[in-house]
N, CA, C and O atoms as a Maestro MAE file, in Angstrom:
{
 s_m_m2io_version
 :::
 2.0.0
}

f_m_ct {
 s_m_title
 :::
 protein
 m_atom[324] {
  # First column is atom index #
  i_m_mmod_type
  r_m_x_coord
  r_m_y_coord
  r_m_z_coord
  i_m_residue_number
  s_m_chain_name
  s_m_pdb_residue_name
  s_m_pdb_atom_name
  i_m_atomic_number
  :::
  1 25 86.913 93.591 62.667 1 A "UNK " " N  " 7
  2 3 86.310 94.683 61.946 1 A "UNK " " CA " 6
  3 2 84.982 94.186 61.373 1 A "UNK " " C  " 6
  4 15 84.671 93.072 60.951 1 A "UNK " " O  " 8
  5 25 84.403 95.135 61.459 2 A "UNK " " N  " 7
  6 3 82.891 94.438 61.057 2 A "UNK " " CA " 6
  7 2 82.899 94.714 59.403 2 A "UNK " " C  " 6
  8 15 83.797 95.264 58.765 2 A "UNK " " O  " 8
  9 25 81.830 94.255 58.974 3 A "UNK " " N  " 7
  10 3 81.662 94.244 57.403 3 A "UNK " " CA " 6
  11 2 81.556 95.768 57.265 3 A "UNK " " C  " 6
  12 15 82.508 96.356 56.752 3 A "UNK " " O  " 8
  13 25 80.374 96.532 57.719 4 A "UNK " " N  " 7
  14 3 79.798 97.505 57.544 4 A "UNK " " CA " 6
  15 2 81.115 98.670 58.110 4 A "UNK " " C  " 6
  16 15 80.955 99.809 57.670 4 A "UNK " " O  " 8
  17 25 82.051 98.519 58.796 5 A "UNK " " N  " 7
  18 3 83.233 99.455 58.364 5 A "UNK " " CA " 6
  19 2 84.297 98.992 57.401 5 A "UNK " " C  " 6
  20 15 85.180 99.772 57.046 5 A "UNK " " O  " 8
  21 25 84.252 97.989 57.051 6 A "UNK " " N  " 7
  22 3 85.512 97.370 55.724 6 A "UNK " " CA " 6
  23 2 85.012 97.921 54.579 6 A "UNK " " C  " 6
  24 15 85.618 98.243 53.557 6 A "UNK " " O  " 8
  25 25 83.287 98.037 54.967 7 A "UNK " " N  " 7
  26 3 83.106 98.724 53.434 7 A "UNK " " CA " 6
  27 2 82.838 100.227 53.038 7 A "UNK " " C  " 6
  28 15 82.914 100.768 51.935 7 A "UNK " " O  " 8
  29 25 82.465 100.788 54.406 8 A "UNK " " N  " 7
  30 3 82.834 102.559 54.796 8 A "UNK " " CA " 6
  31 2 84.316 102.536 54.159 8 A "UNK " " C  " 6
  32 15 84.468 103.137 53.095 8 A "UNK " " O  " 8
  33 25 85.299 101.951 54.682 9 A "UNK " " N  " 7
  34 3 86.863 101.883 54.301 9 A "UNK " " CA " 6
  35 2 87.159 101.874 53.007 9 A "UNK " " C  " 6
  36 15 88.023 102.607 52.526 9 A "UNK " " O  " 8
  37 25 86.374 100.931 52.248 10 A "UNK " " N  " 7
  38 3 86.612 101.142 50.763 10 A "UNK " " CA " 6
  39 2 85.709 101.674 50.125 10 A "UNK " " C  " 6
  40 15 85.732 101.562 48.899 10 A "UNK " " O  " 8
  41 25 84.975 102.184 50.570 11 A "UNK " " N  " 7
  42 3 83.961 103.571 50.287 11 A "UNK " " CA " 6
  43 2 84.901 105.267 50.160 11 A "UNK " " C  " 6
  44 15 84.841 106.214 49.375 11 A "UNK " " O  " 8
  45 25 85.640 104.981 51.277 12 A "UNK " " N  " 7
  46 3 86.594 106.168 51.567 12 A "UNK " " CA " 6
  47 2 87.897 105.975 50.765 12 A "UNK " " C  " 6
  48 15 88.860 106.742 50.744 12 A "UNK " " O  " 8
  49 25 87.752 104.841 50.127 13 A "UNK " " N  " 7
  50 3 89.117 104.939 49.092 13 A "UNK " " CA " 6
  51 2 88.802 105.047 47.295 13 A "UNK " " C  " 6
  52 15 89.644 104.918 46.406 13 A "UNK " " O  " 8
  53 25 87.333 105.319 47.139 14 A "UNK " " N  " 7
  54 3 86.681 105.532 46.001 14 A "UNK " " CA " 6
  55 2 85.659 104.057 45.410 14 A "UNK " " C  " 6
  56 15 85.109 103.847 44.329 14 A "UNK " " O  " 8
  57 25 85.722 103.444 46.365 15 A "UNK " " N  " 7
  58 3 84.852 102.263 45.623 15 A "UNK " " CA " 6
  59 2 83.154 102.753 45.645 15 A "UNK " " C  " 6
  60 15 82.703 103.517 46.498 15 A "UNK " " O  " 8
  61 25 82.514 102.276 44.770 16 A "UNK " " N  " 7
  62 3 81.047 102.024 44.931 16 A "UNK " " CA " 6
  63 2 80.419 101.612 46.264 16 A "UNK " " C  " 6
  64 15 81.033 100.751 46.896 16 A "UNK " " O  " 8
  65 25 79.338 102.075 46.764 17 A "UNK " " N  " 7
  66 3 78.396 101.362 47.777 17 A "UNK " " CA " 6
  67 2 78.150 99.828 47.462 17 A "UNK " " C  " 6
  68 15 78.293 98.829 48.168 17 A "UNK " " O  " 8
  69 25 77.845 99.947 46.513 18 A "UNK " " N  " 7
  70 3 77.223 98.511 45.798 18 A "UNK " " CA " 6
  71 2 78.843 97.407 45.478 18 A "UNK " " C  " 6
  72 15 78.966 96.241 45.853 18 A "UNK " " O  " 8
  73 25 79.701 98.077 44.844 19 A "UNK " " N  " 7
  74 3 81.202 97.575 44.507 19 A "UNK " " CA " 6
  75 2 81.941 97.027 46.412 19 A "UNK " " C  " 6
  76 15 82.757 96.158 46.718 19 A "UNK " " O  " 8
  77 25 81.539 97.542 46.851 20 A "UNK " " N  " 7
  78 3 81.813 97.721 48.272 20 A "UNK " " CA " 6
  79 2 81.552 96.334 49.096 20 A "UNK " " C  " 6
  80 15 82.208 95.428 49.610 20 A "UNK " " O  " 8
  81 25 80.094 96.751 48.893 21 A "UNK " " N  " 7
  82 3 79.319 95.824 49.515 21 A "UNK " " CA " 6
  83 2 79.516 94.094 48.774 21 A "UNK " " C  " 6
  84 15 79.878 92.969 49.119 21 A "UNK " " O  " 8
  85 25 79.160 94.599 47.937 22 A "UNK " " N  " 7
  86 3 79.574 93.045 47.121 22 A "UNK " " CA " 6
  87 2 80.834 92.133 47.095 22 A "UNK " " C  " 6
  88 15 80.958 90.955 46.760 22 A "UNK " " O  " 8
  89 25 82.038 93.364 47.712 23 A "UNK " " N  " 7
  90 3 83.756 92.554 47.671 23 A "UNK " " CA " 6
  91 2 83.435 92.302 48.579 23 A "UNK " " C  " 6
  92 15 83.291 91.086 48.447 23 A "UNK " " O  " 8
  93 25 83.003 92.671 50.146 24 A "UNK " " N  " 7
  94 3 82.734 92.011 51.157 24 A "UNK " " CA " 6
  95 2 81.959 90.715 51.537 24 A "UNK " " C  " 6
  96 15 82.196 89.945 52.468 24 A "UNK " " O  " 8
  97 25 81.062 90.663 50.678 25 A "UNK " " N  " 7
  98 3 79.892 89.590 50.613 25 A "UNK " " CA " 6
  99 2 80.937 88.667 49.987 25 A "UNK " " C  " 6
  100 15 81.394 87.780 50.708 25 A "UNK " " O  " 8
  101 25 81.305 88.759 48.908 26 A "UNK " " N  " 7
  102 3 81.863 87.645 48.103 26 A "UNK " " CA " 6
  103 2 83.735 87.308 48.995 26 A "UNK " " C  " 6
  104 15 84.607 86.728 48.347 26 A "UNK " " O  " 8
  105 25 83.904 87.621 49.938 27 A "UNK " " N  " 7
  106 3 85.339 87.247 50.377 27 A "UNK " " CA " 6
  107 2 85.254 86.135 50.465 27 A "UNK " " C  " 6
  108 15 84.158 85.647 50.741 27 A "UNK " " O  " 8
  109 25 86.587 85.173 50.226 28 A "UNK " " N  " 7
  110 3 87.203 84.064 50.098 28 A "UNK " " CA " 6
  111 2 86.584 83.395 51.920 28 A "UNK " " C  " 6
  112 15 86.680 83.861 53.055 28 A "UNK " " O  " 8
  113 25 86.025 82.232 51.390 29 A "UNK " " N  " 7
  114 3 85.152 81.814 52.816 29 A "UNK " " CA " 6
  115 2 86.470 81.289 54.047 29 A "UNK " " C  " 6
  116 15 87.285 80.554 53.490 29 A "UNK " " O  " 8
  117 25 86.756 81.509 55.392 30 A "UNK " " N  " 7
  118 3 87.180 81.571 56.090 30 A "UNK " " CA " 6
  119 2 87.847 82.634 56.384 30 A "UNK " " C  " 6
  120 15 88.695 82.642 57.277 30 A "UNK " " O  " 8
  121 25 87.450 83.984 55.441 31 A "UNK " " N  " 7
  122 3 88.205 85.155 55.724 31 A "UNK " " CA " 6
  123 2 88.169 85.822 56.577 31 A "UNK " " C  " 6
  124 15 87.637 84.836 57.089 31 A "UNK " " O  " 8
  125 25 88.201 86.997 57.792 32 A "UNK " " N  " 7
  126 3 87.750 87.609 58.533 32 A "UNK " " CA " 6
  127 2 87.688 88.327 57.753 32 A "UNK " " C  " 6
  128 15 88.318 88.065 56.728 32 A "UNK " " O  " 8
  129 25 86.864 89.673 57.817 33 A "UNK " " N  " 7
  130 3 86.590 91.418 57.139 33 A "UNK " " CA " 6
  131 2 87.851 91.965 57.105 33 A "UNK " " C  " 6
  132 15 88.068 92.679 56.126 33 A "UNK " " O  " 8
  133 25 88.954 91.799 58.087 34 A "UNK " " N  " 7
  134 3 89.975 92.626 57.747 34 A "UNK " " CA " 6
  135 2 90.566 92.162 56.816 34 A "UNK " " C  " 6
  136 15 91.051 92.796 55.879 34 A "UNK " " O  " 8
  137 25 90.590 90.502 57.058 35 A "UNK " " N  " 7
  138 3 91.964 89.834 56.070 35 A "UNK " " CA " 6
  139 2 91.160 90.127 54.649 35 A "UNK " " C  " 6
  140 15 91.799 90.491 53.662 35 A "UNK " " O  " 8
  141 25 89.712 89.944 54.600 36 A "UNK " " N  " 7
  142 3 89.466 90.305 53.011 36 A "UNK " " CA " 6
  143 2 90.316 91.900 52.607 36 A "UNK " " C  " 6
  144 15 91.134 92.017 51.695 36 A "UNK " " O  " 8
  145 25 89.756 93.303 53.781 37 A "UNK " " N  " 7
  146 3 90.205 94.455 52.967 37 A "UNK " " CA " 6
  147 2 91.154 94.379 52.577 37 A "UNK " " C  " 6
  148 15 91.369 94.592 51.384 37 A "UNK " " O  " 8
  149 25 92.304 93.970 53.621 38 A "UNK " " N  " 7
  150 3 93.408 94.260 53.346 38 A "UNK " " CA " 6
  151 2 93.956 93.517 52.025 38 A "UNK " " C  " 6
  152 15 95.143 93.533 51.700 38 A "UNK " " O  " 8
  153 25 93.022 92.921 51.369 39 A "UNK " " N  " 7
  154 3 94.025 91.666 50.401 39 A "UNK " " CA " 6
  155 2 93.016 91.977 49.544 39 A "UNK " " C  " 6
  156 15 92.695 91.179 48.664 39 A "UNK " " O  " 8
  157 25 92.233 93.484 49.736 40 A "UNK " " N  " 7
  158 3 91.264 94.510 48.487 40 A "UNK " " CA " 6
  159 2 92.509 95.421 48.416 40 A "UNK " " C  " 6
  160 15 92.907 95.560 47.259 40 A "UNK " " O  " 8
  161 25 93.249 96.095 49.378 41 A "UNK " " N  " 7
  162 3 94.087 97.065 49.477 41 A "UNK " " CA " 6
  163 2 95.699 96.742 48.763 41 A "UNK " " C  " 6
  164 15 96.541 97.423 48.176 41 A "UNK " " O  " 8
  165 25 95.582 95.454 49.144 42 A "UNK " " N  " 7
  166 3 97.059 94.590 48.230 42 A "UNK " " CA " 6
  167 2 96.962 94.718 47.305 42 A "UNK " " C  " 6
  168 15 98.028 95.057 46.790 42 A "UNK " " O  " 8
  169 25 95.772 94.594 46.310 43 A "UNK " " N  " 7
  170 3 95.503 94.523 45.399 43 A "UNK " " CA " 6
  171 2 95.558 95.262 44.434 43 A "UNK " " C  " 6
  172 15 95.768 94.986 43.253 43 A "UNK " " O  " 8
  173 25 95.272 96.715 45.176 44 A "UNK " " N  " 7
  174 3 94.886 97.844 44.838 44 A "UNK " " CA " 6
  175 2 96.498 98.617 44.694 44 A "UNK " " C  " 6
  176 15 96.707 99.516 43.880 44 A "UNK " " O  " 8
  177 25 97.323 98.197 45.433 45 A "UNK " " N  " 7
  178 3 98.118 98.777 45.464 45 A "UNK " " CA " 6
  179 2 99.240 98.348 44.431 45 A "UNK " " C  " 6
  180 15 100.138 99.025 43.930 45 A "UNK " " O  " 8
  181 25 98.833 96.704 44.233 46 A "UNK " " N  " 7
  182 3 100.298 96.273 43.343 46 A "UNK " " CA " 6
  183 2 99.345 97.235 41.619 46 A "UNK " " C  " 6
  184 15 100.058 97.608 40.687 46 A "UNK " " O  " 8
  185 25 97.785 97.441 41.579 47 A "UNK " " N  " 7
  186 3 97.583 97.926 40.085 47 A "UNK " " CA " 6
  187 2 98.096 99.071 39.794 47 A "UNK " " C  " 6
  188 15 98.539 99.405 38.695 47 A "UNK " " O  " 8
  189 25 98.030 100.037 41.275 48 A "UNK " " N  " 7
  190 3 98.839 101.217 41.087 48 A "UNK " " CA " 6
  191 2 100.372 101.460 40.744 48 A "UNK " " C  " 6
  192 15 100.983 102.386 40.210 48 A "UNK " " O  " 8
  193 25 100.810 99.954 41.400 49 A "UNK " " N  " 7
  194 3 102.264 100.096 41.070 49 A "UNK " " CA " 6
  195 2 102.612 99.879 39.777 49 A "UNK " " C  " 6
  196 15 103.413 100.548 39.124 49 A "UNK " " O  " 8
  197 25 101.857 98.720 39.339 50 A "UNK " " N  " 7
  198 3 102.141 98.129 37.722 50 A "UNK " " CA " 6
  199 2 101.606 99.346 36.691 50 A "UNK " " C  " 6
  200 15 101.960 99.362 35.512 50 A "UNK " " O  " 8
  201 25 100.737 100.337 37.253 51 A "UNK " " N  " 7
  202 3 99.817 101.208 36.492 51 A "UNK " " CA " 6
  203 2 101.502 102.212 36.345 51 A "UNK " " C  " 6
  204 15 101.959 102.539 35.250 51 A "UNK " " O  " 8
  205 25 102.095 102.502 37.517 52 A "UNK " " N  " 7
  206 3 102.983 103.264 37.358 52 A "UNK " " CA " 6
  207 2 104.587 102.713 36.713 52 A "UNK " " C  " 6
  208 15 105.280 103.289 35.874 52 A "UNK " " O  " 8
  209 25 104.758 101.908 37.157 53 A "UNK " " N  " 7
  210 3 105.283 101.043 35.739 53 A "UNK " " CA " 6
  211 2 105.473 101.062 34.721 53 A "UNK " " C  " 6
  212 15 106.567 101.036 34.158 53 A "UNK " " O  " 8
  213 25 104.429 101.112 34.274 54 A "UNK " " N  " 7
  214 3 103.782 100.816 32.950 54 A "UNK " " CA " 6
  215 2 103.807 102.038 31.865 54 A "UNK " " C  " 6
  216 15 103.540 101.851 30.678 54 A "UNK " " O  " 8
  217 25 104.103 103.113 32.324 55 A "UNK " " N  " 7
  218 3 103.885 104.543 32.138 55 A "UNK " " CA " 6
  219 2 105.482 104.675 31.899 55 A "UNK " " C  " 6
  220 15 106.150 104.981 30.911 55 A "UNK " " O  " 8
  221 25 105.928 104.178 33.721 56 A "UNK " " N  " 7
  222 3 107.522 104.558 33.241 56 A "UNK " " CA " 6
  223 2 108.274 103.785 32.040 56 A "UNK " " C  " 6
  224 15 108.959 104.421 31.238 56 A "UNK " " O  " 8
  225 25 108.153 102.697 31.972 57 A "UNK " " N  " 7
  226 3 108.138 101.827 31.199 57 A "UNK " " CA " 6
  227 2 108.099 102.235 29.279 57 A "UNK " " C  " 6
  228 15 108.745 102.066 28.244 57 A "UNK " " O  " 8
  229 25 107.315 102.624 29.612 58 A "UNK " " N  " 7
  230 3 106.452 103.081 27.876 58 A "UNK " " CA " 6
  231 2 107.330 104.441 27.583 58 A "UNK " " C  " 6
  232 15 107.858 104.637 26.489 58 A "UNK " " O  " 8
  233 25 107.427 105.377 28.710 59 A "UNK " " N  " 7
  234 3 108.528 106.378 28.561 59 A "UNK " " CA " 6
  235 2 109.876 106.158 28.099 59 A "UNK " " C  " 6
  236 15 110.436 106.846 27.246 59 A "UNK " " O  " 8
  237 25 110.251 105.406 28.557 60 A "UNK " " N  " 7
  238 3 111.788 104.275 28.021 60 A "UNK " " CA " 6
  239 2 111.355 103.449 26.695 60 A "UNK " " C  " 6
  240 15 112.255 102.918 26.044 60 A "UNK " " O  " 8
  241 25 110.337 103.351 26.374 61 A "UNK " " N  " 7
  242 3 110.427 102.963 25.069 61 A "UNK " " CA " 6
  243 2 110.517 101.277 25.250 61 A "UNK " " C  " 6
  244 15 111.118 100.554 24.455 61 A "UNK " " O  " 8
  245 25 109.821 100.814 26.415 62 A "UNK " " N  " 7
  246 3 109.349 99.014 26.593 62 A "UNK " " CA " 6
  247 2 108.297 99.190 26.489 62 A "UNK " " C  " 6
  248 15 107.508 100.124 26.637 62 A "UNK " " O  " 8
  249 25 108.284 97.798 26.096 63 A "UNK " " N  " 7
  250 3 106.141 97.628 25.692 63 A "UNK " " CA " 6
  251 2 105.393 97.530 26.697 63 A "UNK " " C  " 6
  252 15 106.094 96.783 27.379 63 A "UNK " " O  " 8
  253 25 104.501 97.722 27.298 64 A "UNK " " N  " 7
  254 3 104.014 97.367 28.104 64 A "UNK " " CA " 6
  255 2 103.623 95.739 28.711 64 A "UNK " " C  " 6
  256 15 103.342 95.242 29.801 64 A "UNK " " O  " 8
  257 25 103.859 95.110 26.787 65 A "UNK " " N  " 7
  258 3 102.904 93.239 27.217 65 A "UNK " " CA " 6
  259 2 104.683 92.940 27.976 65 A "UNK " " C  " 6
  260 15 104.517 92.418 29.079 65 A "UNK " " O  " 8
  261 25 106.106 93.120 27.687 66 A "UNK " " N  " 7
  262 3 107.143 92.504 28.116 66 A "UNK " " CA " 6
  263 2 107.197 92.715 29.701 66 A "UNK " " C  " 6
  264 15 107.764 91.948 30.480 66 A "UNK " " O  " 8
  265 25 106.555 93.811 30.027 67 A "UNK " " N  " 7
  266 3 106.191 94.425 31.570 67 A "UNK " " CA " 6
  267 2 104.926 94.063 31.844 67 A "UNK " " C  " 6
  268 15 104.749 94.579 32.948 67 A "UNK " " O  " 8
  269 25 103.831 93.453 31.524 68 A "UNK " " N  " 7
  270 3 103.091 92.553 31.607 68 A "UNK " " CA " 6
  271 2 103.753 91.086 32.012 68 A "UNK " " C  " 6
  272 15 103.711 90.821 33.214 68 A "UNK " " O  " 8
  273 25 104.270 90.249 31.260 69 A "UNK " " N  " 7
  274 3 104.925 89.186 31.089 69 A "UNK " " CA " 6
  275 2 105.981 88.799 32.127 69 A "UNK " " C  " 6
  276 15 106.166 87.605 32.358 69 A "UNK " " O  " 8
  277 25 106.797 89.893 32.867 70 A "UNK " " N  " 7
  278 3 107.811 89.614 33.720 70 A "UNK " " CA " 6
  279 2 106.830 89.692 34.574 70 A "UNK " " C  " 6
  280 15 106.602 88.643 35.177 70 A "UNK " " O  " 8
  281 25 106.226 90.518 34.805 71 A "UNK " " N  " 7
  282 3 105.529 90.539 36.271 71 A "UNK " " CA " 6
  283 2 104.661 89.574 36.280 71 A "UNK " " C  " 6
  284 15 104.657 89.302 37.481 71 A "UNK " " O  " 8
  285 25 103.854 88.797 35.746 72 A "UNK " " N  " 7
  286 3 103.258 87.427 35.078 72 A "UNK " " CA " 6
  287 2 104.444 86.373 35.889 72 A "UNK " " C  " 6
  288 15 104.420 85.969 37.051 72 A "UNK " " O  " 8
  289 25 105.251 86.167 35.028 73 A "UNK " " N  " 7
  290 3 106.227 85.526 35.260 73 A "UNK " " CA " 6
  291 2 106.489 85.594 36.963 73 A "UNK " " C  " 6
  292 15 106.522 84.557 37.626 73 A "UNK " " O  " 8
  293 25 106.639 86.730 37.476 74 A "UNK " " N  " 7
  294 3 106.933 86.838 38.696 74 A "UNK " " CA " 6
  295 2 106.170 86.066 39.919 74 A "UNK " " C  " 6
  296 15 106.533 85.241 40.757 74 A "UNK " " O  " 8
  297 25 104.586 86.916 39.538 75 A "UNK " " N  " 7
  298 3 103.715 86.439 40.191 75 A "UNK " " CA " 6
  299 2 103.416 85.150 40.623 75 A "UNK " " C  " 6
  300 15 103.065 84.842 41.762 75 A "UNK " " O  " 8
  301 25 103.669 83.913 39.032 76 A "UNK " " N  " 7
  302 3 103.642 82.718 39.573 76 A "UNK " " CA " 6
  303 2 104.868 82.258 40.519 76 A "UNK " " C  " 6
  304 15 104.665 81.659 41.576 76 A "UNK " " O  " 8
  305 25 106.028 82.555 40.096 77 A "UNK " " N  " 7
  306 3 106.718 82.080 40.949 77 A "UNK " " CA " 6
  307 2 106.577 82.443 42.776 77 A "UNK " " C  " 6
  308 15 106.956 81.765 43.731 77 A "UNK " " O  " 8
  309 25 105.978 83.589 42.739 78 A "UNK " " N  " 7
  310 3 105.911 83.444 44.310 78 A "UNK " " CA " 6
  311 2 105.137 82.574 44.893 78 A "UNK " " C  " 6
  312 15 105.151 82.000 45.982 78 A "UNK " " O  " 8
  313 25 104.136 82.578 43.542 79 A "UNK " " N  " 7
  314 3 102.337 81.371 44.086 79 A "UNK " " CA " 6
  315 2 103.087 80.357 43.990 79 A "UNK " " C  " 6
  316 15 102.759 79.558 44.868 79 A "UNK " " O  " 8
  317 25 104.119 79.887 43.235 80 A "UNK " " N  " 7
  318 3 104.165 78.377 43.490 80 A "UNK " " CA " 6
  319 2 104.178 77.590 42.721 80 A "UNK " " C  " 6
  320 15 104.722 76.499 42.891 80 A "UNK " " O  " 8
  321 25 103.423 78.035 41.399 81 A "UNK " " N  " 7
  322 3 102.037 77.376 40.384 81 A "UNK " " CA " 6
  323 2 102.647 77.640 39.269 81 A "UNK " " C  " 6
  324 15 102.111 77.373 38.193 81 A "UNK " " O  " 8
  :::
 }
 m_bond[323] {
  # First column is bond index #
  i_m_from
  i_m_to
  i_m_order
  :::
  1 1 2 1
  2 2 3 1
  3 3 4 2
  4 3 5 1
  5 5 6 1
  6 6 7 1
  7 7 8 2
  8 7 9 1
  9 9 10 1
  10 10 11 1
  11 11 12 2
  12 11 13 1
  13 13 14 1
  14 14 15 1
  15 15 16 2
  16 15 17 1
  17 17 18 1
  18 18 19 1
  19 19 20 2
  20 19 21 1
  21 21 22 1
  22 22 23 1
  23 23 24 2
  24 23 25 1
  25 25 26 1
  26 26 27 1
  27 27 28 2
  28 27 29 1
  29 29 30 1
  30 30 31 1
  31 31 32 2
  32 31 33 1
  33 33 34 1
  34 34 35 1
  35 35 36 2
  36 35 37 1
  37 37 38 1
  38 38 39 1
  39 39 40 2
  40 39 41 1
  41 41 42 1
  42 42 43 1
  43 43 44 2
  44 43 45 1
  45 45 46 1
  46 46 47 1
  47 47 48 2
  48 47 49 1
  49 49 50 1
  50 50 51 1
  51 51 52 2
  52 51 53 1
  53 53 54 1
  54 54 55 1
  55 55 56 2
  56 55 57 1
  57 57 58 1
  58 58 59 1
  59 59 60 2
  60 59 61 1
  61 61 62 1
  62 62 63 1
  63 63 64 2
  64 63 65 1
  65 65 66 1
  66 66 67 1
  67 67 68 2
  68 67 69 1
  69 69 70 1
  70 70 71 1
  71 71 72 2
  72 71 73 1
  73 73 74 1
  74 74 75 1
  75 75 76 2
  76 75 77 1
  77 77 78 1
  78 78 79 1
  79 79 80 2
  80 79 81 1
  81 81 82 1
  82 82 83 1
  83 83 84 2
  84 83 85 1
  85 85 86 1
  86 86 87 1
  87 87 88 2
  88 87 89 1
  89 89 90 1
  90 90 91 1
  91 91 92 2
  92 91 93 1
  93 93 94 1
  94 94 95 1
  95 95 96 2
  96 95 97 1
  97 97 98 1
  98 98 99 1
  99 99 100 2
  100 99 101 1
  101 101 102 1
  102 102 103 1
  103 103 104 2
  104 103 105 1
  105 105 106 1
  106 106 107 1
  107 107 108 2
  108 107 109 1
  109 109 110 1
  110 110 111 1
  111 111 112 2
  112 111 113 1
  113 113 114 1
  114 114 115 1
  115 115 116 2
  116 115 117 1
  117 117 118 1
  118 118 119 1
  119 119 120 2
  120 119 121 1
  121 121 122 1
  122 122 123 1
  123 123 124 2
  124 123 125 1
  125 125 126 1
  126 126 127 1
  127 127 128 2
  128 127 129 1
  129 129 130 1
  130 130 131 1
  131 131 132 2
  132 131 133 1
  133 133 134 1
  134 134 135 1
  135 135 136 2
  136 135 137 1
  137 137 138 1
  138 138 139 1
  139 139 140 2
  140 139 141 1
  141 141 142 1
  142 142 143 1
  143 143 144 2
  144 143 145 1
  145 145 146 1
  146 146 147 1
  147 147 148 2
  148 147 149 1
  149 149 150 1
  150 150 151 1
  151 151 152 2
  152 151 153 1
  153 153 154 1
  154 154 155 1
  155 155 156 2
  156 155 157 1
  157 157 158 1
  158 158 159 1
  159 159 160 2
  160 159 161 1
  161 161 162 1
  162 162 163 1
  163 163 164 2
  164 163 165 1
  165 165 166 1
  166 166 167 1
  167 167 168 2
  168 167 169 1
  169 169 170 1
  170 170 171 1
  171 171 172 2
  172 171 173 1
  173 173 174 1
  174 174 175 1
  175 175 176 2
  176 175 177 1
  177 177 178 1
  178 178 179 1
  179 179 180 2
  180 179 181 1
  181 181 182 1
  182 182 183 1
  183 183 184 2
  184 183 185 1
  185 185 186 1
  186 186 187 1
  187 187 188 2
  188 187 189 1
  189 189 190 1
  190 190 191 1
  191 191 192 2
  192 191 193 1
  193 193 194 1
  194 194 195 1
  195 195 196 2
  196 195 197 1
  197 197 198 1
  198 198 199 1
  199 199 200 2
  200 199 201 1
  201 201 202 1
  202 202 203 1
  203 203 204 2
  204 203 205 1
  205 205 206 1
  206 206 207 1
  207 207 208 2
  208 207 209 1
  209 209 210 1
  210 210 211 1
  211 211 212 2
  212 211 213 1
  213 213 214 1
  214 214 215 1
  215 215 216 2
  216 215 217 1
  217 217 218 1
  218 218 219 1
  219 219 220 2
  220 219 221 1
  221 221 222 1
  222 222 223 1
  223 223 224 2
  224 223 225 1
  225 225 226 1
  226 226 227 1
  227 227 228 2
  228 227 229 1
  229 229 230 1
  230 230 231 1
  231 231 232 2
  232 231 233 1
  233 233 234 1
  234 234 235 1
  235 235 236 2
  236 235 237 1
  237 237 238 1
  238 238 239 1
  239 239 240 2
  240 239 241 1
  241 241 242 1
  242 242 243 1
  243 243 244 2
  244 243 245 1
  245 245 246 1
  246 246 247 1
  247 247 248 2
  248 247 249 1
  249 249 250 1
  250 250 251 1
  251 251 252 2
  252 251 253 1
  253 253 254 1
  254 254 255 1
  255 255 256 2
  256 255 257 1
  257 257 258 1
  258 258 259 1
  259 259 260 2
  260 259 261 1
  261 261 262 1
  262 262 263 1
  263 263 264 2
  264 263 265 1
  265 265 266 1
  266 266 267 1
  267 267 268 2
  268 267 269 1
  269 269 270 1
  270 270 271 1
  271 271 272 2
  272 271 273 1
  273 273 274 1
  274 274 275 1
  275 275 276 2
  276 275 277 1
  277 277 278 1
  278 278 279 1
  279 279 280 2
  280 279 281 1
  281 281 282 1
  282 282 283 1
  283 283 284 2
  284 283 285 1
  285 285 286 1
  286 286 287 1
  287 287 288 2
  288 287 289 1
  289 289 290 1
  290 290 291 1
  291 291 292 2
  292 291 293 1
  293 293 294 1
  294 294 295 1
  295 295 296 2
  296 295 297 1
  297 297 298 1
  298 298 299 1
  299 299 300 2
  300 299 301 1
  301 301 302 1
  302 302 303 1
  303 303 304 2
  304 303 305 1
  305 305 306 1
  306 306 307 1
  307 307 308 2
  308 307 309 1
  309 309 310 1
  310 310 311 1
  311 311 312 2
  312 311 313 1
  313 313 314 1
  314 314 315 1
  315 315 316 2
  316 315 317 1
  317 317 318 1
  318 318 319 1
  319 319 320 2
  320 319 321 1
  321 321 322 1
  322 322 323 1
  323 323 324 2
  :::
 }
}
């Protein structure tokens, strides 16, 4: 995939021209264009999930930092770190 459609792609998912252009420029060096979007789109998708979460969460009457904190918690353990 070339640069100039990875960033049409996240153009078409609400990003900036400029926001666009710049996640592409700045990808992690040995990346191809896809492996960057898609790991723009991972990204995008776990904030929506935690965003929705976070909502359900607060509806039940949990804080948001303890649903912060597990998923914290989580995250490293998959990294490793």
């Amino acid at each position: 995939m070339t640069r100039k459609r990875a960033v049409k792609l996240l153009m078409a998912r609400g990003y900036s021209r400029n926001h666009a252009n710049g996640l592409m420029r700045n990808k992690a060096p040995g990346d191809s264009n896809f492996q960057a979007y898609n790991a723009y789109l991972r990204c995008e998708r776990i904030c929506d999930a935690f965003e929705r979460l976070s909502s359900c969460f607060y509806n039940y009457g949990a804080s948001a930092d303890v649903l912060a904190k597990a998923l914290f918690s989580f995250g490293k353990s998959l990294t490793g770190r």
